[in-house]
PyMOL CGO cylinders between C-alpha atoms (Angstrom):
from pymol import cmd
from pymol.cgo import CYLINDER

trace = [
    CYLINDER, -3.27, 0.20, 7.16, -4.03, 0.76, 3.68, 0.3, 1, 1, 1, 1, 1, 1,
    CYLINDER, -4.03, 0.76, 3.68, -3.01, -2.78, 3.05, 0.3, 1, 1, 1, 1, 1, 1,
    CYLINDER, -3.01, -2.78, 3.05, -5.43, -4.00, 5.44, 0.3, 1, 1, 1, 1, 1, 1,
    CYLINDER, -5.43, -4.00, 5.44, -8.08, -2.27, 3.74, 0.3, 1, 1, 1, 1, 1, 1,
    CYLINDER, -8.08, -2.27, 3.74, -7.27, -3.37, 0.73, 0.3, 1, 1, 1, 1, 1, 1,
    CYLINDER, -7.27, -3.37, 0.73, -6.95, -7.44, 1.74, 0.3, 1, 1, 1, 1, 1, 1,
    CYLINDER, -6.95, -7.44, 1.74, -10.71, -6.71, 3.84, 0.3, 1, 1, 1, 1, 1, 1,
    CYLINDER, -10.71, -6.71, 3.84, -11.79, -5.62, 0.11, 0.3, 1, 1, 1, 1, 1, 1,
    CYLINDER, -11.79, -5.62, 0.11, -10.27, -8.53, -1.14, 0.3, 1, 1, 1, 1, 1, 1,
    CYLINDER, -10.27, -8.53, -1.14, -11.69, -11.43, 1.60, 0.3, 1, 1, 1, 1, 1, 1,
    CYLINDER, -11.69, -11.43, 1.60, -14.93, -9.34, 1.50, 0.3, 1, 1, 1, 1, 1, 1,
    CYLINDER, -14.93, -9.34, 1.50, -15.29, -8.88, -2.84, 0.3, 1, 1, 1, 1, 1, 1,
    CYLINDER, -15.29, -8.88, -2.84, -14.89, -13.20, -1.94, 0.3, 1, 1, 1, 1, 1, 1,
    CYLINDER, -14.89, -13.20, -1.94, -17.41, -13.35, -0.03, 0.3, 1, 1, 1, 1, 1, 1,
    CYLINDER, -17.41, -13.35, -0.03, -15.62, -14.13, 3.37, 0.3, 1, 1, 1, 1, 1, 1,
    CYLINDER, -15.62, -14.13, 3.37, -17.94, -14.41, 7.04, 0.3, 1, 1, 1, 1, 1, 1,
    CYLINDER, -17.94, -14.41, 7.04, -15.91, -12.78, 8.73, 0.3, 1, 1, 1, 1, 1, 1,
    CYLINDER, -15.91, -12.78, 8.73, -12.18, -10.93, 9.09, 0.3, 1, 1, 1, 1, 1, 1,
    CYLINDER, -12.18, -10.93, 9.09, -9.82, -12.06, 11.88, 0.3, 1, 1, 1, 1, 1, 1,
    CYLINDER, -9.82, -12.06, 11.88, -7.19, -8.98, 12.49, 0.3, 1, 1, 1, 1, 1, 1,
    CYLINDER, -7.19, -8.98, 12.49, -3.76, -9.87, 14.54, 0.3, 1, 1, 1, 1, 1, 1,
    CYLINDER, -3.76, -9.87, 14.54, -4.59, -13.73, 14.43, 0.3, 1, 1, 1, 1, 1, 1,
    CYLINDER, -4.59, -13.73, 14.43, -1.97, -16.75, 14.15, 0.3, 1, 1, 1, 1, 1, 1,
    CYLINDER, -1.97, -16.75, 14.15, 0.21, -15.68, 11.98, 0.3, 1, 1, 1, 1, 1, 1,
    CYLINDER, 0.21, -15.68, 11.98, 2.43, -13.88, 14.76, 0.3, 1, 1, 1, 1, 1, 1,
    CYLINDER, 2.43, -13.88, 14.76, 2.40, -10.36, 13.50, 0.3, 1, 1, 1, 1, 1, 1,
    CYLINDER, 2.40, -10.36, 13.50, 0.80, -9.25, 16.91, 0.3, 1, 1, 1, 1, 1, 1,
    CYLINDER, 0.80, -9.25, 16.91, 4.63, -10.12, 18.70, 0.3, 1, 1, 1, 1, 1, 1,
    CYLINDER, 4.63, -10.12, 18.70, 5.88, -7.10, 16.40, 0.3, 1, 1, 1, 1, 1, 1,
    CYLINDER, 5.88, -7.10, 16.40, 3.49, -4.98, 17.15, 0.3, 1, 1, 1, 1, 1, 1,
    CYLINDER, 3.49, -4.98, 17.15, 2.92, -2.79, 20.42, 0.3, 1, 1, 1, 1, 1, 1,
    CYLINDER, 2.92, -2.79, 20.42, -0.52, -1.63, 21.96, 0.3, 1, 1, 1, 1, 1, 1,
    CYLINDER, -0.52, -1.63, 21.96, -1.06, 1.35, 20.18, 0.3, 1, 1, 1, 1, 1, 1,
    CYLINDER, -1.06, 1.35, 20.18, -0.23, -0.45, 16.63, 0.3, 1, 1, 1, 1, 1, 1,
    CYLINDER, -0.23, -0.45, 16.63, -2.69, -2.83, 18.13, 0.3, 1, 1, 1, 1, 1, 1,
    CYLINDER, -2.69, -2.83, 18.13, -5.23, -0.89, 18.50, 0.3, 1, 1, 1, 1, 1, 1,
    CYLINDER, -5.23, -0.89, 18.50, -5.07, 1.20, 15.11, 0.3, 1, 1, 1, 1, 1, 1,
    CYLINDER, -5.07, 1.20, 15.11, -5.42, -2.03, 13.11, 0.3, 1, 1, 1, 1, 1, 1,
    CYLINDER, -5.42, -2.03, 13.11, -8.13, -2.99, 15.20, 0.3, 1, 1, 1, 1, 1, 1,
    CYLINDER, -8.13, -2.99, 15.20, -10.14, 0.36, 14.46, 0.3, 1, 1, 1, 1, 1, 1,
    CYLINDER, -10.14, 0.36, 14.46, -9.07, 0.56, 11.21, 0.3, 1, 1, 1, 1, 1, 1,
    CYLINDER, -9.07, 0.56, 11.21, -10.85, -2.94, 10.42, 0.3, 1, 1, 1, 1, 1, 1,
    CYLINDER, -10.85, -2.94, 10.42, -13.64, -2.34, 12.62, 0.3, 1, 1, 1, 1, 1, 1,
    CYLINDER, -13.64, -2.34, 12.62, -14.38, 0.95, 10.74, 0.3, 1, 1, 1, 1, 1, 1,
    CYLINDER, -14.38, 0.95, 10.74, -13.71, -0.01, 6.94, 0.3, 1, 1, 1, 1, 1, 1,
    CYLINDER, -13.71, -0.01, 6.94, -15.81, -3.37, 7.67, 0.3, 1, 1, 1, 1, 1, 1,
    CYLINDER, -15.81, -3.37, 7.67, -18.73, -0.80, 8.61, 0.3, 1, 1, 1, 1, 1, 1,
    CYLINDER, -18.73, -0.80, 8.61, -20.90, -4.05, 9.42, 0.3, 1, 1, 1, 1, 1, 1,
    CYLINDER, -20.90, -4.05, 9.42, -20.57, -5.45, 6.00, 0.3, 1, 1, 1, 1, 1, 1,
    CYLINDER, -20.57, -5.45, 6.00, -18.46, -8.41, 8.25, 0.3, 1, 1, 1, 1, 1, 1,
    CYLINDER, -18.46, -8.41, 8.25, -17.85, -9.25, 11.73, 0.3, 1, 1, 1, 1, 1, 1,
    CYLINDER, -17.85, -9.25, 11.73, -14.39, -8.22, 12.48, 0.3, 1, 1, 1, 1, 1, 1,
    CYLINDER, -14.39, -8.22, 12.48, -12.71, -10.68, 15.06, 0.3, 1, 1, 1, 1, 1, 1,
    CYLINDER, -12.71, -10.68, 15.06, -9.66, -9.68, 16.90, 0.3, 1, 1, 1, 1, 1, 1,
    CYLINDER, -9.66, -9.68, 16.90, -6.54, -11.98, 17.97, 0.3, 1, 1, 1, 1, 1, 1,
    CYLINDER, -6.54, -11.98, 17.97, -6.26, -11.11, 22.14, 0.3, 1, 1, 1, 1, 1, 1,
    CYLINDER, -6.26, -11.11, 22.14, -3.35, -13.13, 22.19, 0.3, 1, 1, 1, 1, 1, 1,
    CYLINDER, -3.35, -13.13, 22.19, 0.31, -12.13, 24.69, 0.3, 1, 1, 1, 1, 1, 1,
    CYLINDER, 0.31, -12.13, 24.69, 2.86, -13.58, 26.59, 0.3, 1, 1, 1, 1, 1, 1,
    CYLINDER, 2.86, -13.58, 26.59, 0.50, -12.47, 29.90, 0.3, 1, 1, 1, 1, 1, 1,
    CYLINDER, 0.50, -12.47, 29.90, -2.53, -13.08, 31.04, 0.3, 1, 1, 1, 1, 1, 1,
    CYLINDER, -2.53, -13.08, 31.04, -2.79, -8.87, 32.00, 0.3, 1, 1, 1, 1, 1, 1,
    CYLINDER, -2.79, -8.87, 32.00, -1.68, -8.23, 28.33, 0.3, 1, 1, 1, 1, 1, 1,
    CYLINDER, -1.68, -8.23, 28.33, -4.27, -10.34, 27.15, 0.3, 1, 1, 1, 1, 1, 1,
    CYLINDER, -4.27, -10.34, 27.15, -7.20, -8.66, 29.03, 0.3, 1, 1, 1, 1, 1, 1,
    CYLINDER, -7.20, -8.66, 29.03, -6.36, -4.99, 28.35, 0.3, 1, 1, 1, 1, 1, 1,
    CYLINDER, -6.36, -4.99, 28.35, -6.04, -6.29, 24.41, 0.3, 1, 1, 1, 1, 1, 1,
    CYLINDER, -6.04, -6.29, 24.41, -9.66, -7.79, 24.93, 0.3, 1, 1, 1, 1, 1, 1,
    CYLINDER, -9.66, -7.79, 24.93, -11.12, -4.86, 26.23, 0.3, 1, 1, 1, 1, 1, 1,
    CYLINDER, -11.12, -4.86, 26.23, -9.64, -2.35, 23.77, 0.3, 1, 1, 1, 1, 1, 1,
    CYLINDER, -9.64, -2.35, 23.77, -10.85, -4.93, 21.34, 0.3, 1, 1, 1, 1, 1, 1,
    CYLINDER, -10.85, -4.93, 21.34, -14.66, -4.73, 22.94, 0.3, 1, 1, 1, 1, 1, 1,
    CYLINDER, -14.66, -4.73, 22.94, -14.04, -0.71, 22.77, 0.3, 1, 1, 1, 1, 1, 1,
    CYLINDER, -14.04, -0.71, 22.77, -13.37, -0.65, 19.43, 0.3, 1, 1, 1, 1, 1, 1,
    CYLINDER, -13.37, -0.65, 19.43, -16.44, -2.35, 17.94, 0.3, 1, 1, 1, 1, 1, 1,
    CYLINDER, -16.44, -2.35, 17.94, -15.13, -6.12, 17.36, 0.3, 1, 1, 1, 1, 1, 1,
    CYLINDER, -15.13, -6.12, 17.36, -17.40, -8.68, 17.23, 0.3, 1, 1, 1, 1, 1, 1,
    CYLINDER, -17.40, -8.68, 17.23, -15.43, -11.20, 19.07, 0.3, 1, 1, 1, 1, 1, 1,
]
cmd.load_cgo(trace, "trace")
């Protein structure tokens, strides 16, 4: 998580419109819900509204998908 910070520093210092946590890249296959969900508040909460933080719902089922969209909404992301 410190990491994460430290690249939403980074993207934000470079004037970025937004930050899109466990996106394309796959990482959110190695991760499970409650790993999820920490990077998701950890963005939400370092952003503190300096940039929308956007939040990759994606899973192998369609149940997986909505809980991860709702914990998503809980946590404060944007979209």
């Amino acid at each position: 998580l410190d990491g994460l910070r430290r690249h939403i520093d980074f993207c934000l210092k470079h004037a970025v419109d937004g930050i899109f946590v466990l996106g394309t890249t796959g990482e959110f296959y190695a991760l499970d819900e409650a790993e999820k969900q920490s990077v998701v508040a950890a963005a939400v909460e370092h952003c503190r509204g300096r940039a929308p933080v956007f939040v990759g719902t994606g899973a192998e089922t369609t149940r997986e998908v909505l809980r991860l969209t709702k914990m998503a909404e809980r946590e404060g992301a944007a979209g």
